[in-house]
C-alpha positions as CSV (number, residue, x, y, z in Angstrom):
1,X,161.9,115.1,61.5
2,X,163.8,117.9,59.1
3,X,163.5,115.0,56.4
4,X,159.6,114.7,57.0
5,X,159.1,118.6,57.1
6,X,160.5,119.4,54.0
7,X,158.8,116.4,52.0
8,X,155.5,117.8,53.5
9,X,155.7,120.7,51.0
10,X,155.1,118.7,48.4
11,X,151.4,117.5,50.7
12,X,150.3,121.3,50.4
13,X,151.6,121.9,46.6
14,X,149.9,119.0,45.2
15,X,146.1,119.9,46.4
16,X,147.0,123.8,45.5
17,X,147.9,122.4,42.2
18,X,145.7,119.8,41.7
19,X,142.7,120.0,44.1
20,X,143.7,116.3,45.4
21,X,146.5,114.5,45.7
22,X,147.4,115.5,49.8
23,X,147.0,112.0,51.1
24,X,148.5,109.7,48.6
25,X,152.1,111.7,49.6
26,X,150.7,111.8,53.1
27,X,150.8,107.9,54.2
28,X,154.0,106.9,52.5
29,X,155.7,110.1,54.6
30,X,154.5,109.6,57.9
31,X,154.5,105.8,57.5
32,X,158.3,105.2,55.6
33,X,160.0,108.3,56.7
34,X,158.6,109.3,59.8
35,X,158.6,106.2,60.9
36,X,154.8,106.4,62.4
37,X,152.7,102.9,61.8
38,X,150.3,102.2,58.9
39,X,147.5,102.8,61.4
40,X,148.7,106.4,62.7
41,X,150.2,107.4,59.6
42,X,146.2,107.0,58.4
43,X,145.0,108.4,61.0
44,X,147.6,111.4,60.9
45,X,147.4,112.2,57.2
46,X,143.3,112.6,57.5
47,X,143.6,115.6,60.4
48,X,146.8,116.9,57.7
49,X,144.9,116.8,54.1
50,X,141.9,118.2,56.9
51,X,143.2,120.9,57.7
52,X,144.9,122.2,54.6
53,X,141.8,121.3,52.0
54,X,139.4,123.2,55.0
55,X,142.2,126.1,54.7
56,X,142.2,125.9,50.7
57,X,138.3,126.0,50.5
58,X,138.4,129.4,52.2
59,X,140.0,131.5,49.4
60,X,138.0,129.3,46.6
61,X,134.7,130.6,48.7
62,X,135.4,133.9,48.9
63,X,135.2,134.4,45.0
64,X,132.4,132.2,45.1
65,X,133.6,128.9,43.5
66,X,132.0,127.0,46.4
67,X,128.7,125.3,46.3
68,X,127.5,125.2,49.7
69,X,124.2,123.1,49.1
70,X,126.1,120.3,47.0
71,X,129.4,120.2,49.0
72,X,127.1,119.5,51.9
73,X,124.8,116.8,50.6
74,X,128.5,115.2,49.3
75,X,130.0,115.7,52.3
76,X,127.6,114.5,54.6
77,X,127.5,111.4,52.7
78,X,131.3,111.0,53.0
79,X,131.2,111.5,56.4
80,X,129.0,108.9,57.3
81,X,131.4,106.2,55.0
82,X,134.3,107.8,56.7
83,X,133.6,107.5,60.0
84,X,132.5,103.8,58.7
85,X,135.2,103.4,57.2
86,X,137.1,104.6,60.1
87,X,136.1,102.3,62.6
88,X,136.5,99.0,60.3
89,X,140.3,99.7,59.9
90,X,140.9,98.5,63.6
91,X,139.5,95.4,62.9
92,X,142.2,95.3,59.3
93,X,145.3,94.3,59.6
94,X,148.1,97.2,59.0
95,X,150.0,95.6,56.5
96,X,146.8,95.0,54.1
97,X,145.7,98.6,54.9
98,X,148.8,99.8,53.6
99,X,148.1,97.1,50.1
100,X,144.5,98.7,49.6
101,X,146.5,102.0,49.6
102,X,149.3,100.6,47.3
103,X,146.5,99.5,45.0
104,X,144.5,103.1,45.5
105,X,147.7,105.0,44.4
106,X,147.8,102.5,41.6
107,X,144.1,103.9,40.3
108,X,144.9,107.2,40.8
109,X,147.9,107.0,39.0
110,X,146.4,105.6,35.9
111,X,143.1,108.2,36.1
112,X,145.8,111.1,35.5
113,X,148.1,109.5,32.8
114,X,145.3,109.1,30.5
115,X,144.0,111.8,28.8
116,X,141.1,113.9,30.7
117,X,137.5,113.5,29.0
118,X,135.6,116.1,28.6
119,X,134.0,116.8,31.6
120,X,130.1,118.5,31.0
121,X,128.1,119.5,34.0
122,X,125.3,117.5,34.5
123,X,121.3,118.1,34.9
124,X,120.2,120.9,36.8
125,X,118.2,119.5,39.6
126,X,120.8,117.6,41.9
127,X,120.3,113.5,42.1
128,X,120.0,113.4,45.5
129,X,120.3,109.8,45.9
130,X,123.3,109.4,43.7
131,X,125.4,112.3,44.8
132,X,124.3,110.9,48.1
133,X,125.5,106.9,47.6
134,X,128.6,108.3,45.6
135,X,129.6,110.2,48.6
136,X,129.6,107.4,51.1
137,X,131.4,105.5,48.4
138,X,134.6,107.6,48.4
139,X,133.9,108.4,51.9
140,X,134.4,104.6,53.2
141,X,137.8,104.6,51.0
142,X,138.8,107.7,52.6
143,X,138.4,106.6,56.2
144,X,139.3,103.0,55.4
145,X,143.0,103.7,53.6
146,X,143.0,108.0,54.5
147,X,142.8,108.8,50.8
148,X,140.6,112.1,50.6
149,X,139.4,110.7,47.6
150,X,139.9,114.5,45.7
151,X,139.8,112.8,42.1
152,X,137.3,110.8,42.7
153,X,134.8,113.8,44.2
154,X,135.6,116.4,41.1
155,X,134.7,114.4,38.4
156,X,131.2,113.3,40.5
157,X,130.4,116.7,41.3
158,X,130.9,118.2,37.8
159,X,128.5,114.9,36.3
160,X,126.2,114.3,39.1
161,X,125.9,117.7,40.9
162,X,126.1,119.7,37.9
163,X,128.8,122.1,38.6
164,X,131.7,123.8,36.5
165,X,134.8,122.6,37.3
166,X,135.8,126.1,38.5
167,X,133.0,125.4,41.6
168,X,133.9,121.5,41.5
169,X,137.3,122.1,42.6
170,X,136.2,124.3,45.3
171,X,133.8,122.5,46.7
172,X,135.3,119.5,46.6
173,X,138.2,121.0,49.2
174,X,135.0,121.4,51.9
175,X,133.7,117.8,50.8
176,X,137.2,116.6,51.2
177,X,138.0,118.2,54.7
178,X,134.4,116.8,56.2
179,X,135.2,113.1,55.1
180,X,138.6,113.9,56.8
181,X,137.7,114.6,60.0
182,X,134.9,112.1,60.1
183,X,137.3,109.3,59.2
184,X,139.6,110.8,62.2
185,X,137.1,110.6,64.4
186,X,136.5,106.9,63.3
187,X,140.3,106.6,63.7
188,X,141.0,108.0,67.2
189,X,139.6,105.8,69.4
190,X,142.5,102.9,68.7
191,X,145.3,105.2,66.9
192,X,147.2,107.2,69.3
193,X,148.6,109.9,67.0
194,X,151.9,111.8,67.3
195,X,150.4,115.6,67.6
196,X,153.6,117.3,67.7
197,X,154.8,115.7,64.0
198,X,151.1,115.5,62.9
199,X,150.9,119.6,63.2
200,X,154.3,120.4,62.3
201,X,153.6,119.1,59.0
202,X,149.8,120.4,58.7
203,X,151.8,124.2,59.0
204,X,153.8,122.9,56.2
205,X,151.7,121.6,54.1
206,X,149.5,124.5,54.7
207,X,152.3,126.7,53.6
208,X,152.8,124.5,50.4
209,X,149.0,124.6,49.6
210,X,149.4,128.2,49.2
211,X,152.2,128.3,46.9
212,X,150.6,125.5,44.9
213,X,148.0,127.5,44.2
214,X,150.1,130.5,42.8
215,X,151.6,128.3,40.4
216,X,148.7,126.1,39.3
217,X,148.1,129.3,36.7
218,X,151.4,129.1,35.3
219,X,152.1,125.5,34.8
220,X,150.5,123.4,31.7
221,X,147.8,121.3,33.6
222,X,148.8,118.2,31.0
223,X,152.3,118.2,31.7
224,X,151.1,118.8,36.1
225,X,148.9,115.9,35.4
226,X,151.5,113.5,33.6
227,X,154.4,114.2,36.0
228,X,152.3,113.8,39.3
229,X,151.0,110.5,37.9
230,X,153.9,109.0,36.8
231,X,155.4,109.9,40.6
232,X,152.5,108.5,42.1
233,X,153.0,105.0,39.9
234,X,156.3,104.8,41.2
235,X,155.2,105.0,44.8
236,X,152.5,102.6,44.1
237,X,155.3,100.3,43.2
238,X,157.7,101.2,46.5
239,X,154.6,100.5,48.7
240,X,153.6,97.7,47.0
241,X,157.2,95.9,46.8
242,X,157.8,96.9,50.8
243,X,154.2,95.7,51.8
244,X,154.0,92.2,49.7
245,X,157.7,91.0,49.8
């Protein structure tokens, strides 16, 4: 449990850093550490990454780098595919849950070793039906494999919603915290989740979100970027070795 709580810094200082991240520590964590199954470790890391993006949104709003009216067109969306997504993971095996997530790490690791485009907001009048069908996209991966999705949702609000990436990375901590709890929700009626572990390390991550965000101004982006990604390839390849042999 000590083990747990103090690798569940690193939950909070990733999505203060990075805006995304939370659930791709999350899993591996609860599920190889903590000992929890694939299933509750899923379920588990959704409330955590929750709670903290939900805390995280509420200093980006107060300086208005929220954008209610997008975040809740996205978010609705990803709740829907969540929930969805949710509920179909009690009819997956655990084991090929925990592959899909081997293989989602994989993605995410590759997105942020290569170099960032440029990333120009898009037209003024939101595409509804695309920010719409992009939302339940990402939201069915979330609930399906508990990955909040958080580099998937900036780059698609910045393109299709139009924002800066200032208000991107904001909002996408509310869109991420609705799919969360949707996906929970989908989750809870056959997980039976470990509360007291499950908020112990929400508090820490919490904690770590803060001080993520105080040094996100003081660390080179690139060289954030590059490290993360090449720890999150060598998870991959953990998860992936422990699942498939």
């Amino acid at each position: 449990m000590v083990l747990v709580l103090a690798l569940s810094i690193l939950i909070g200082i990733s999505l203060g850093l990075l805006g995304g991240g939370g659930s791709i520590l999350t899993v591996p964590i609860l599920a190889y550490v903590g000992g929890m199954s694939t299933k509750a470790a899923i379920a588990s890391s959704l409330f955590v990454v929750g709670v903290t993006s939900a805390v995280g949104a509420i200093s980006h709003a107060r300086v208005g780098r929220v954008r209610w009216r997008t975040g809740a067109l996205f978010g609705a969306a990803g709740m829907v595919g969540a929930y969805a997504g949710g509920r179909l993971a009690a009819h997956l095996p655990g084991r090929l849950l925990m592959i899909l997530f081997g293989l989602m790490m994989v993605a995410t690791a590759i997105a942020m070793l290569q170099r960032p485009r440029a990333l120009r907001p898009g037209a003024r009048d939101l595409p509804v039906a695309k920010v719409f069908a992009e939302g339940l996209v990402v939201g069915i991966v979330t609930g399906l494999v508990g990955a909040g999705g958080g580099f998937l949702v900036v780059p698609a609000l910045v393109l299709l919603g139009g924002l800066p990436m200032e208000a991107a990375i904001g909002t996408s901590l509310v869109v991420i915290a609705m799919k969360s709890f949707a996906g929970l929700a989908g989750h809870l009626g056959h997980v039976a989740i470990d509360w007291p572990v499950t908020l112990g390390v929400t508090a820490v991550a919490v904690v770590g979100s803060y001080h993520g965000a105080r040094l996100a101004g003081r660390l080179p982006p690139a060289v954030l970027r590059r490290g993360f990604g090449g720890f999150i390839l060598a998870m991959a390849a953990l998860v992936l070795a422990m699942e498939v042999g």
